[in-house]
N, C-alpha and C positions, 0 to 999 in steps of 0.2 A: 236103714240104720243110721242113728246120728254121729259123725265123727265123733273123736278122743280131742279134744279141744287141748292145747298144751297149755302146762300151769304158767300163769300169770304171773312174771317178775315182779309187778308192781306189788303184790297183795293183795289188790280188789278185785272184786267180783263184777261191782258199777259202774257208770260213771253217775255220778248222784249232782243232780243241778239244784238248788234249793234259792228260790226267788226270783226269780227269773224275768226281767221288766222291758228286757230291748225294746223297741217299736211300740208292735199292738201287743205284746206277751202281758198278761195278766198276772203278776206274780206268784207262777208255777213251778212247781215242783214236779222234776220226773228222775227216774231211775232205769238207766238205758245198761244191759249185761252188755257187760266185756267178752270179746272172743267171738261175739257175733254177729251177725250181717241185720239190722236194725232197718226198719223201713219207717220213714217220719212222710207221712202225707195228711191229708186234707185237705178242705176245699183252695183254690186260688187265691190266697189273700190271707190267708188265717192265722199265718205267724212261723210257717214251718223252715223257713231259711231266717228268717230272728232269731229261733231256738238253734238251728243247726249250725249256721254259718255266721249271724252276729255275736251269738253267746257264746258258743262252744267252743266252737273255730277260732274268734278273736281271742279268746282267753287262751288256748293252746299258744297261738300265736303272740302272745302277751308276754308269757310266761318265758317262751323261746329266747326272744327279745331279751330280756332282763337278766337271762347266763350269761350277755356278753360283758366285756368290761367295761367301767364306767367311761375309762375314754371312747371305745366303742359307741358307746350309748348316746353319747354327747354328740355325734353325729347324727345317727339316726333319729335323735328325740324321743320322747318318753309315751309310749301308745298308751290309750285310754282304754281305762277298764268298763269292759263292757257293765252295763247296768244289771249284776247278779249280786245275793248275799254271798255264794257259797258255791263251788263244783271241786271234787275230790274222784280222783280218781282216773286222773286227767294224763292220756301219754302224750308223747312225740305225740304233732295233727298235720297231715297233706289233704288239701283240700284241691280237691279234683273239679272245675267249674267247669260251665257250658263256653265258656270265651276260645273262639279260637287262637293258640297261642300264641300265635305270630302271621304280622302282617308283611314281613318281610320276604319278597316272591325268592328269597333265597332260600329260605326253609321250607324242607321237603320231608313226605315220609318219611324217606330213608336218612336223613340225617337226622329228625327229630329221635327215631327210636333207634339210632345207632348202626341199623345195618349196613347201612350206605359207607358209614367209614370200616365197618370190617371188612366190605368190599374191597374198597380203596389199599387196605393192608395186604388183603388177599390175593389182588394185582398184581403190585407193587416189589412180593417177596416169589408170586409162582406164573405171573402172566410171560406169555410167550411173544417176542414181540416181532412184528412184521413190518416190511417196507411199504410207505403208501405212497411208492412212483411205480413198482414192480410187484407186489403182493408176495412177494417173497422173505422167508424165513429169514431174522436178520440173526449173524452171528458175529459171535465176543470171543477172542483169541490170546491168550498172552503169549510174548513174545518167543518161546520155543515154540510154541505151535504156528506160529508164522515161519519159524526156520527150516522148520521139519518141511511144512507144503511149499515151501521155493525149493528146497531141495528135491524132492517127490517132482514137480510140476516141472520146474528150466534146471533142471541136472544139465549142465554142460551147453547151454542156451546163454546168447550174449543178451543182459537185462539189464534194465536202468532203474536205478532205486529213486524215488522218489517222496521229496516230504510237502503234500499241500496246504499252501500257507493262504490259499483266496480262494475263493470257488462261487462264483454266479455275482459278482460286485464290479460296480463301477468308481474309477479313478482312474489318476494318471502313477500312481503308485512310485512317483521318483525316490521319494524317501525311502520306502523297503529294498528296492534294489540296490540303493549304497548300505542298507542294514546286513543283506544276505555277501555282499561283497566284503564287508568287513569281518564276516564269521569264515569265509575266507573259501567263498562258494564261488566259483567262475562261470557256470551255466545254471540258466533255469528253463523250464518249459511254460509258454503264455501259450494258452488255446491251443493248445496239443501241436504246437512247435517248439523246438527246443533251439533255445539261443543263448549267445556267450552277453554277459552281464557287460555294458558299456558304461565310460562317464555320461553322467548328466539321460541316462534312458528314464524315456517314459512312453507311454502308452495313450489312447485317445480316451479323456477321463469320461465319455458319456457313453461310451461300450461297456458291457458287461464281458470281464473277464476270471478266467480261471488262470492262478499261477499256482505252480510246484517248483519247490528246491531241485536239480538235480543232485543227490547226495553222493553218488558211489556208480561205477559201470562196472559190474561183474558178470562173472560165468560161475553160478555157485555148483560146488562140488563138494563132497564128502571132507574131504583133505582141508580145506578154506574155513572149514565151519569157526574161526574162531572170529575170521577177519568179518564174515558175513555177519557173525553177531552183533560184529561191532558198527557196522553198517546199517543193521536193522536197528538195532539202538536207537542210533543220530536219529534215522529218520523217523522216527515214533516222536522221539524229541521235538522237533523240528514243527513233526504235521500235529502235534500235539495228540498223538497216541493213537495216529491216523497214518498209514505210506501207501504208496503205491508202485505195483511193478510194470516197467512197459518193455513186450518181449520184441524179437528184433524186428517183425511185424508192425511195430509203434500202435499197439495194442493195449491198452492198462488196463489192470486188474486193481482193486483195492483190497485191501488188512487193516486191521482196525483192534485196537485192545478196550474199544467201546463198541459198543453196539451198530451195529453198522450193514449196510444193504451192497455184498459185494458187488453188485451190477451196476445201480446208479452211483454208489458212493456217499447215498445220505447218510449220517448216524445221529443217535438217540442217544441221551443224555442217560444215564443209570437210574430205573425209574425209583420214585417214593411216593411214599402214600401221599402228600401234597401234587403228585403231579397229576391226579387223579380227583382233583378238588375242583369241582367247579368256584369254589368261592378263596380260588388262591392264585394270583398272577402266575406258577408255576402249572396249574392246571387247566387253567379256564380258557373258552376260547378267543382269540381276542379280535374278533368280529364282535361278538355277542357278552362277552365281557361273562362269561357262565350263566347268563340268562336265558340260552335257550332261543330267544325270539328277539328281533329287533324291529323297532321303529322306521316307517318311511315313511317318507312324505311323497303320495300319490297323485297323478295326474288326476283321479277320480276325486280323493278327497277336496283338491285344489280344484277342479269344476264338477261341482256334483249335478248341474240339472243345465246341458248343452242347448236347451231351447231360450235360456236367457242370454241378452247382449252383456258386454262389459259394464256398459253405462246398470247395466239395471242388475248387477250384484251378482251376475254370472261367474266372475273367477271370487270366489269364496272369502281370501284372505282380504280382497282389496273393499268390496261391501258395494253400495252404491255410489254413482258417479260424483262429485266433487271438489270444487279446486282443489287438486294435488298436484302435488307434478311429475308422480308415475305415472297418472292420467293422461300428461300434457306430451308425456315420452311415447303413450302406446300410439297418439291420437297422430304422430309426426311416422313413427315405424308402420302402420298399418296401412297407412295408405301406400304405399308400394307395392302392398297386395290387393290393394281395390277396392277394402273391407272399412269400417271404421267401427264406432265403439258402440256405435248402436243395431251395429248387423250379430242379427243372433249367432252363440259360437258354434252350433254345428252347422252352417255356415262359410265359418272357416275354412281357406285349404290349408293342410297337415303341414305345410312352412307358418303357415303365421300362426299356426298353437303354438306349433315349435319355438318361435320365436320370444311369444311370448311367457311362455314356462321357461326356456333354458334361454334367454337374451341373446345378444349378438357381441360383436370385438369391435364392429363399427361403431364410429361415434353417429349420436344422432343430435342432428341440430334442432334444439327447440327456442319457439321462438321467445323473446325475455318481453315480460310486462311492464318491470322496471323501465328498462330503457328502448322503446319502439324502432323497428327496423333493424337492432341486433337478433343474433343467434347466439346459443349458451352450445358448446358439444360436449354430450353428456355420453357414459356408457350406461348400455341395460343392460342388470345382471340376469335378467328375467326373476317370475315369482318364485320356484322352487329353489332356484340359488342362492335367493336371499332368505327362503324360510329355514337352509339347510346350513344358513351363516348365524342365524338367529337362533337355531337350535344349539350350534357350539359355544355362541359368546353372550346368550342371551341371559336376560333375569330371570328369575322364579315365575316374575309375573306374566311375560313372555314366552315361557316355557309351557306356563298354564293356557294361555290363548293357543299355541304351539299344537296342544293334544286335539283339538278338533279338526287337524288337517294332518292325524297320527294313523297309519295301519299297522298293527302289527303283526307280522309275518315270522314264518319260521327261520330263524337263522339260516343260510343261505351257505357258509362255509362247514357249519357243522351237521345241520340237519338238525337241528334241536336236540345233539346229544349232550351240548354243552361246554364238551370239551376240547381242548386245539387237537389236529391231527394226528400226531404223533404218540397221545395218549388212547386214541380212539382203537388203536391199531395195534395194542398191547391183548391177546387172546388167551383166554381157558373156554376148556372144550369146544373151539371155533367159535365162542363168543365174545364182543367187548363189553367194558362193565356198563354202557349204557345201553346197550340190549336186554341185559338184565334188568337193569331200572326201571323200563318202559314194558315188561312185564306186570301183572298183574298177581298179587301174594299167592295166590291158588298155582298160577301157571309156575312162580319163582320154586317154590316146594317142590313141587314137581321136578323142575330141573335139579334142583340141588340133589336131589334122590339118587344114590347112586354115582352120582359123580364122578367121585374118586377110581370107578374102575374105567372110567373114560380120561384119567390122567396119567401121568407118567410117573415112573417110580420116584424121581426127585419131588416131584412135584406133590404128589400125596402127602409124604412126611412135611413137608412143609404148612400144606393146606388143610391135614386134619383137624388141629385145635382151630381154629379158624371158623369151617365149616360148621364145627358142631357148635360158636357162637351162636354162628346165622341162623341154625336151623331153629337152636334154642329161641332165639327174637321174633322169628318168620310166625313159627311154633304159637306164640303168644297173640300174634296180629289174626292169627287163623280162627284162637279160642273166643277172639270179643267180635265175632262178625265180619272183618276187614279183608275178606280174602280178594274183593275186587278192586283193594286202591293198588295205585304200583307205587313203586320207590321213588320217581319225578315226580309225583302229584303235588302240588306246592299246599303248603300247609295254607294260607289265607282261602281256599278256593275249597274246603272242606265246613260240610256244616259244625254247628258247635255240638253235637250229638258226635261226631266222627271223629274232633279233635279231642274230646273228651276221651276215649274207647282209646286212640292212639296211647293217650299219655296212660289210662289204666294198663295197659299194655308192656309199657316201657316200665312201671312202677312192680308189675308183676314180674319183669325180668330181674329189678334189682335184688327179689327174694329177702326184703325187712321184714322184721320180727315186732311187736312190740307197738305196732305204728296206728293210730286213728285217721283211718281215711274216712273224710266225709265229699258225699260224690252228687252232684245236682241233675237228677235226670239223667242217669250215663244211655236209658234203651230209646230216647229221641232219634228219629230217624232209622231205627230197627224194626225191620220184619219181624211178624211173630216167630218166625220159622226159627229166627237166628235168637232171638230171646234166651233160648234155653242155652248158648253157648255163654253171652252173657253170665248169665247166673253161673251158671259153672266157675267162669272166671272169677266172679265177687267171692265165692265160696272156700276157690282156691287162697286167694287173699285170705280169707278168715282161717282156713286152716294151717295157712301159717304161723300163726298166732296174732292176728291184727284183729281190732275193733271195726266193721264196717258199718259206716252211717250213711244209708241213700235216700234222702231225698225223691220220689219216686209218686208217680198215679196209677202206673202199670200192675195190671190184673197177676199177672203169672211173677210177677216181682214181691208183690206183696205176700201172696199164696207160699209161694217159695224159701221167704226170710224165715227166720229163727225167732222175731219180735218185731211187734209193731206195735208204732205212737200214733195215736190220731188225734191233729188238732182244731178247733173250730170251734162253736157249730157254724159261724158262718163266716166273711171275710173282713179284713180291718177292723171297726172298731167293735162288730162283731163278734171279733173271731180271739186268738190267742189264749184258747182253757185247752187243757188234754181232756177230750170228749170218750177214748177210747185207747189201753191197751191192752198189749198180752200177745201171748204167741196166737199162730194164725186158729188153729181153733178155737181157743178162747176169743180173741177177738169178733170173731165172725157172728158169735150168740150176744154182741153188743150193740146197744140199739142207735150206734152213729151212722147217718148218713152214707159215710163209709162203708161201714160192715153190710149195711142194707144191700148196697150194690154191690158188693163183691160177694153175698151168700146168695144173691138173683132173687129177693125182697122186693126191690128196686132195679128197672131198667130201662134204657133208651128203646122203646117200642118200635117196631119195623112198621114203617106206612103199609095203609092197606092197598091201594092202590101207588102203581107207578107212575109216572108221567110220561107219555110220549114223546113230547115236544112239540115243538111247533111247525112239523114236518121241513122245517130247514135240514142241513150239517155242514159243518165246517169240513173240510177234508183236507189235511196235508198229506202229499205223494211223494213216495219212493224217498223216507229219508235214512241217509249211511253216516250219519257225523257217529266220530265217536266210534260205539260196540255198538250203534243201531245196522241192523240189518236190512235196509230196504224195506222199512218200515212204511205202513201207510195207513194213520189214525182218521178217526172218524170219531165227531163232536155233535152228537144232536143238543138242535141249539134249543131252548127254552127249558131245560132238565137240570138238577145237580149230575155233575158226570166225576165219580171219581175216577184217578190215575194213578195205578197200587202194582206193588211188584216188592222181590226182594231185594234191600242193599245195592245198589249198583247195578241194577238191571237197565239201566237208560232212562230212568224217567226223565229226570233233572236235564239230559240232553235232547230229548222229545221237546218237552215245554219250555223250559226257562232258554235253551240255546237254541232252538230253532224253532217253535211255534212262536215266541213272544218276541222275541227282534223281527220276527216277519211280520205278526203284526203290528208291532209299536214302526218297523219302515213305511208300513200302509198307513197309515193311522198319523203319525207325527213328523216323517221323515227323518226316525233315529239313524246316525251313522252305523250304529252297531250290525256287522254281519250276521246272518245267522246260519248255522251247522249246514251242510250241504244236501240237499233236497231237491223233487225234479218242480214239485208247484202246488200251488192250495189253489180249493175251491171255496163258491162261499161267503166270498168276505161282507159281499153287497147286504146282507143280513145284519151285519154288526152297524154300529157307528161309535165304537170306541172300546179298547179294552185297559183293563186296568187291572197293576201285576202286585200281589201285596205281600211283601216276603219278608223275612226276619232282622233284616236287617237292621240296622239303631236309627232312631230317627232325630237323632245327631249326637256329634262326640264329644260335647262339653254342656258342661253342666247348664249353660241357657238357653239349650234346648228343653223343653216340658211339653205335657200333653195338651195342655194350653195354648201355647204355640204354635204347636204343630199343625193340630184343626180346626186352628184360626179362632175358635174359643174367645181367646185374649183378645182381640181385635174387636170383637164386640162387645166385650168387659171394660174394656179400654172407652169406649163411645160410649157406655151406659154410667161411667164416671163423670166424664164430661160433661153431659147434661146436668149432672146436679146443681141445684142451685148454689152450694157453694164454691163448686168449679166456675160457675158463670161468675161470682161477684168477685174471685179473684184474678180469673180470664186464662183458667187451664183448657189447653186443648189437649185432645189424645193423646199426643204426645208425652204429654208430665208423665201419664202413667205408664209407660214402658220404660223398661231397665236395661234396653240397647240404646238410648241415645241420652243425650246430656239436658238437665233441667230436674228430671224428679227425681232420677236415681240417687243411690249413694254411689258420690265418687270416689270413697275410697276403694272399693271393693269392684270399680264400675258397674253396681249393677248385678253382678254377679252372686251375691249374697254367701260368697265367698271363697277366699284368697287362695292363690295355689302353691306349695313348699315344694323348690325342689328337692330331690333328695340322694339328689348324684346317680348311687348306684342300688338306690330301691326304688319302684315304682312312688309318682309324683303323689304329694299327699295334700288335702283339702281341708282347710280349716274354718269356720266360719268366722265372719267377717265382723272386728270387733266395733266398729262404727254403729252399725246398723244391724248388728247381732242377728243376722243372715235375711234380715227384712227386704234387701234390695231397694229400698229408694228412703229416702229423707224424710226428714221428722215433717215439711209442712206438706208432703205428698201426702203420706199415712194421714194427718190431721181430716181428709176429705173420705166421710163413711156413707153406706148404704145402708140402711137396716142395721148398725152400730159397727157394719164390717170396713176395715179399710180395705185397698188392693191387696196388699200384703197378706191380709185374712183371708181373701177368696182363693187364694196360689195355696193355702194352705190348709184347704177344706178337702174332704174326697168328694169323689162325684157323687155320692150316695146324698152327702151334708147338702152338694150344691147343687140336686134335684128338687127339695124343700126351699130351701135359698128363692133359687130363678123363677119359682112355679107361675109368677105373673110376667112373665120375659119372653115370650114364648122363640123368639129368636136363639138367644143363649139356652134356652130350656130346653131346645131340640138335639143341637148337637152334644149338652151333658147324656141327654138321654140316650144318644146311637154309644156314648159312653160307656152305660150301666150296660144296653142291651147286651153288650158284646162283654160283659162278664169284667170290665173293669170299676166296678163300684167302688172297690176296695181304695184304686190309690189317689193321690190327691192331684189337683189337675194341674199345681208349680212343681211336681215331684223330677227331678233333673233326669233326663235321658239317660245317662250314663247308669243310673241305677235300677235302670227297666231290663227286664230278662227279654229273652229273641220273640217267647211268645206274646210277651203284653206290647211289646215296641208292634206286632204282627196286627194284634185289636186293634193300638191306637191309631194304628193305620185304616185298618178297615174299617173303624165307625167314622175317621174322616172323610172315604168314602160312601158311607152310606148314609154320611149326614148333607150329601149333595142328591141335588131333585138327576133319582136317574133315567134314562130313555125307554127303559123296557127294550134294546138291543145292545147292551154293552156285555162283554164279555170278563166276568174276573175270574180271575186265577192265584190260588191261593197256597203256598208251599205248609206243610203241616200245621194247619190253625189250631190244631189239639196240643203242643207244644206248651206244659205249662197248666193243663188244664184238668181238673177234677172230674168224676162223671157225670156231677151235677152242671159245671160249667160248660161241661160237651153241650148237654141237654139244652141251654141258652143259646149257646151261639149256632148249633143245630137251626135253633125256632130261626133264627136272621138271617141266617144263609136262605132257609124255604120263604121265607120271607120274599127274599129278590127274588128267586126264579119265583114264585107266585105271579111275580110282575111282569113275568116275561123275560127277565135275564137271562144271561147262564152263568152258570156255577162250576170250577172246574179246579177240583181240587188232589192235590197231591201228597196222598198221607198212605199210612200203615195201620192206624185204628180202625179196629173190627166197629166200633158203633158207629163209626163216619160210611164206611163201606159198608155198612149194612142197611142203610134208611138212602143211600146213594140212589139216580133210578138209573143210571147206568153206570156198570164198572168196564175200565181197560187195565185188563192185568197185563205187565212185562215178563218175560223171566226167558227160558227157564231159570237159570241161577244170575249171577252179577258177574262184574266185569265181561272177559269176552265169552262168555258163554250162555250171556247174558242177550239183549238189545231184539228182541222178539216179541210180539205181542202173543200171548199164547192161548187169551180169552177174552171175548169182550159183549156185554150183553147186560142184562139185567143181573142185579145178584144173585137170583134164584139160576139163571144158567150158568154163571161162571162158576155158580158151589159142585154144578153137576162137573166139570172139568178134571178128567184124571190128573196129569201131567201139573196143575195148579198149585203153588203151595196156600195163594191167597183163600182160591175153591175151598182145600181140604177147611181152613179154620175158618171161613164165611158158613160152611156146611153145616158145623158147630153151632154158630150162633146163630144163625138163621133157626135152629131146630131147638135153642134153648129159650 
């Protein structure tokens, strides 16, 4: 039954777009119902983030903008109106993107969606806090409860009151002792001696010493209680809300009206929720500054391969041998040890590495060039001294050389909890709040369960409203899939699928009313299994009364909406008509592309035979990084092999952290470590492998697909040749818009300027010289078939397969272009503007527009990312394509059509995070569907059988 939808403030029923021209949009008209969960798809390219996110979204956001006040305004500058007649019907818009939201390794789950600071509160107002010299209970006194336990404990015991004014510090401390003498004190106690205060005392300033006041010498009794008080007073005063008693034994005991460790005498400051922040000097640890991990600079990184001599680029930082004269230092030190620069360094005896990583106090005399038969006496700091001088006082650009002789390790004083000691050591239910964080959202629920009857009665009333925050937050992270990130997971280290689901999450907590979310892809990187929580979530959003617009290719996404748009029929210039809508049954009896394949019209065919392989296998053994369990995968080589699991099952630690820095260390000599593992087999089969992931394939706008797979480098030489390039005497060079001669220097090149804008993201505008052309009037003057440079950058690859047809050099790589489903965009189209999955093609047709070996290995993180069924079906043929040649193929998705036409699958599970990191089937697809325990099985069974 269909929810009761709540009525519309606005009045409208719509949201009504009338003309609609952004990009490729063909001046259309759609009409999208309010209140409910809308799905805009079609093929790759056709226009449906034009209509959603240029027109819709801009315009909401337009609108936004223009409430504020004109001086407002006048900062921020006046946004342009997207290219529409007409849209009514228009709320509040949050636009939910695939970008992960922050690159800053400070940002974490738990502070992105808040629970992390209602921990920090929850701490802060009910944690119990402990000693970390003794592990004992620390307690907080006010001053009658100090009186009461001296009178209880030395009733009629001769005691010395004391106030500590040092405690663990070095000095000769002459000034305090005429301070404490003039408050009119005649004895104190230095290192548990007690002495009468003399002129001119001091102490030895390079000892570490403990002083106390002697305040008072009593015997407290019942009867005294006034004078006692007034003793305990001073001395609170004195030790600053700290004393101590020592009975006639010269025994002390500590009191404290802070927090405090009767036994050692440490105390703690009164906690608050900043002390419990890693990203606040009050909280953080300051070894690791709240990062968790720090930098060193390693023996290993500093000689990576001990069979080279010095002379021949053995110690890393220093390179090959050369007049220098750290050279001219080792070549005078070594010999002492019988070694020189050309004896390889395992080699060495363990004094002269020594020597040479951590230097020596000796001076060494080298000999001077300048003036013959002198000696210069020089000191060696050694290599790591001075990278570890360069690392504090160095430049950016030094910093940058710096990171290749970088390991980073787990913080070493905190353990990667992040935070200094003393916060660490603050406890509910026997746990710190960084236990909780390194938790996983499934395991965190769990504990929170209950709780309260494992607290203390203060502690309850305090922690109720509190709790039922968290639970509420935890609650939400459960509903969109996310039960296996934990609270430490740093937001930059999450795909854009996982940041996206995060921020829906946090947006479902706020409970808005009224509101247009439009959402790009949110089931990227979802398991079908988890799909249906998903939609529950989008639904819940709708029935609060919000307009939901997703963006989406997903089968059970579409099925499941209230309304669908479908745009196309094909990509770019193609594409941009609405081919199809209507609710899901209506649409499905429509004859788009679309509909074809989601009413099983149209389908990605299962091969009929599988591939064996080439009786190879790659084998990695016994690996535990991570929630892997002693895992031990198996890659037959010459086969597509997919690697499928749900959410956080280990894939992404399988391959991307421990199969591919092992092999990119075989293979390139990456520094990169990878997850811990006992060994592979194998490898002699491959001769190279190549890793193609979502990554942007660069972050400013001069990067294009042009660029990137070298395209332009051959565009660039097929100018040059022209005969008008020859009579004016252009080389290469003119035509590129990185370097000086053909560009427009106002904009360098760039085709256009960048606005800062303080405190809104930076804004781009094109460039008024060259009116986003990128290079100058007598550059452009030099044409091909009537094109100038400038014309080619802004052709699609579809336009410049006609174009190059006689080129066949450029004509190859537009081609691996098209094959891989990017027809649509144009080949100067700027990086920045590429979604994770087209940045993914442009990657991979630059590798498949190189002559491959028939043994290299690729591996590929969701190629479907971004993709239509029809665009599966293409990039499908190219994938089989390579392995026909003998490659392998070894891809890491959750599409049922990719896993279905796979000839081998590795499923993970059984569920994500720790309960997760298990291989639980692995075989053909037809056995893994037979797998109980499977969730991949169960819906491989499905389609396999449809």
């Amino acid at each position: 039954m269909k929810p009761q939808h709540l009525p519309d403030p606005t009045g409208y029923d719509h949201i009504d777009v009338q003309g609609a021209r952004e990009h490729n949009l063909k001046n259309i008209d759609v009409s999208i119902p309010r209140n409910q969960l809308v799905v805009v798809t079609g093929i790759s390219g056709s226009g449906k983030s034009s209509l959603a996110f240029d027109t819709i979204y801009a315009e909401g956001q337009r609108r936004y903008m223009e409430s504020f006040s004109s001086y407002a305004r006048g900062f921020i500058g006046e946004m342009e109106r997207p290219d529409v007649d007409k849209i009514s019907g228009l709320s509040p818009v949050i636009s939910i993107e695939q970008k992960t939201t922050s690159r800053n390794p400070r940002s974490t789950v738990g502070t992105v969606t808040e629970i992390y600071d209602f921990l920090r509160l929850l701490y802060a107002r009910a944690g119990e806090a402990f000693s970390y010299v003794t592990g004992r209970r620390m307690v907080k006194q006010s001053q009658d409860q100090i009186i009461d336990q001296l009178l209880n404990q030395f009733e009629g015991q001769k005691t010395t009151l004391l106030a500590p004014t040092v405690k663990g510090r070095k000095g000769h401390y002459r000034e305090l002792f005429v301070q404490i003498a003039r408050l009119g004190y005649t004895k104190v106690r230095v290192d548990g001696e007690v002495m009468d205060i003399e002129p001119k005392m001091q102490l030895d300033r390079y000892k570490v010493h403990d002083i106390e006041i002697v305040v008072d010498r009593i015997v407290p009794k019942a009867e005294d209680r006034y004078r006692l008080s007034q003793s305990v007073a001073t001395a609170l005063k004195q030790g600053k809300g700290a004393m101590m008693v020592m009975d006639a034994k010269d025994e002390a005991q500590y009191f404290s009206q802070n927090l405090m460790d009767p036994e050692s005498g440490i105390s703690y400051d009164d906690p608050a929720p900043n002390s419990f922040s890693f990203n606040s000097p009050y909280g953080w640890c300051p070894t690791c500054q709240g990062l968790g991990v720090v930098e060193e600079i390693t023996e290993e990184s500093v000689i990576p391969d001990r069979s080279l001599s010095i002379s021949r680029g053995g110690i890393a930082p220093m390179g090959e041998y050369r007049e220098a004269w750290i050279f001219k230092q080792l070549e005078v030190l070594l010999k002492k040890h019988k070694v020189s620069l050309s004896t390889p360094l395992e080699k060495f005896p363990p004094e002269a590495i020594e020597l040479v990583l951590y230097g020596t106090d000796e001076p060494v005399p080298v000999p001077s060039k300048k003036y013959p038969g002198t000696k210069w006496d020089t000191k060696f700091d050694g290599i790591i001294n001075f990278l570890k001088r360069q690392q504090e006082n160095g430049t950016d650009k030094i910093h940058d050389w710096l990171k290749d002789f970088m390991v980073i390790r787990t913080c070493p004083e905190c353990q990667g909890g992040r935070l200094r000691q003393e916060s660490l050591h603050f406890k509910i239910d026997n746990r710190n709040i960084a236990e909780l964080a390194e938790m996983d959202i499934r395991e965190l629920a769990d504990t929170l369960n209950g709780i309260e009857d494992r607290l203390e009665d203060r502690q309850k009333v305090i922690a109720h409203e509190v709790l039922k925050e968290i639970r509420k937050r935890v609650g939400f992270l459960l509903d969109v899939g996310l039960d296996y990130l934990t609270l430490n997971r740093a937001l930059r280290t999450l795909s854009g699928g996982e940041a996206q689901r995060i921020r829906l999450a946090t947006q479902i907590g706020t409970q808005l009313t009224g509101v247009l979310y439009i959402m790009d892809e949110p089931s990227i990187g979802l398991h079908q299994r988890d799909n249906v929580r998903l939609i529950n979530s989008l639904k819940n959003l709708r029935d609060l009364g919000n307009t939901v617009l997703v963006v989406e290719h997903d089968k059970d996404m579409m099925l499941a909406s209230d309304y669908i748009v479908d745009i196309g029929p094909g990509a770019g210039r193609h594409g941009g008509n609405i081919v199809g809508q209507g609710t899901p049954d209506e649409f499905l009896k429509n004859g788009s592309t679309t509909a074809d394949y989601l009413s099983g019209r149209q389908g990605i065919e299962v091969p009929e035979k599988r591939r064996k392989g080439n009786g190879h296998k790659l084998v990695l053994k016994n690996c535990t990084g991570h929630n892997l369990k002693n895992v031990t995968l198996k890659i037959p080589l010459g086969t597509l092999t997919c690697v499928t699991g749900v959410s956080g099952s280990g894939k992404s630690s399988l391959i991307h952290e421990t199969l591919f820095p092992l092999l990119n260390q075989h293979f390139y000599r990456s520094r990169r470590e990878p997850l811990e593992h006992k060994s592979i087999e194998g490898l002699e089969h491959l001769d190279k492998v190549i890793e193609v992931d979502q990554s942007p394939i660069g972050r400013t706008p001069r990067s294009n697909p042009a660029t990137y797979t070298n395209l332009f480098t051959d565009i660039r030489a097929l100018y040059a040749e022209l005969p008008e390039s020859k009579i004016r005497g252009y080389k290469p060079g003119r035509f590129s818009f990185n370097v000086k001669g053909g560009r427009c220097e106002d904009c360098e090149g760039a085709g256009m300027k960048k606005i800062e804008m303080d405190f809104l993201p930076d804004v781009h505008i094109n460039c008024e010289t060259c009116k986003g052309k990128r290079f100058n009037r007598e550059t452009l003057e030099v044409r091909f078939k009537g094109k100038s440079v400038a014309d080619v950058l802004d052709m699609t690859v579809e336009s410049a397969l006609e174009f190059f047809e006689n080129q066949p050099r450029i004509l190859r790589k537009v081609q691996t272009l098209n094959d891989v489903g990017l027809g649509y965009i144009t080949l100067g189209q700027h990086a920045t503007t590429l979604s994770g999955g087209e940045a993914q093609r442009v990657k991979l047709s630059e590798e498949l527009s190189k002559r491959d070996t028939g043994k290299t290995l690729y591996i590929l993180d969701e190629p479907t990312t971004g993709l239509h069924f029809q665009d599966i079906r293409h990039l499908l043929a190219v994938l089989q394509k390579l392995v026909d040649k003998g490659n392998t193929v070894l891809i890491i998705e959750h599409n049922m059509d990719v896993i279905k036409v796979a000839d081998y699958v590795v499923d993970l599970g059984p569920e994500g995070g720790g309960l997760g990191g298990q291989i639980i089937a692995e075989g053909t697809p037809e056995k893994v569907a037979k797998v109980k325990g499977s969730y991949t099985g169960h819906f491989l069974k499905t389609e396999l059988a449809g």
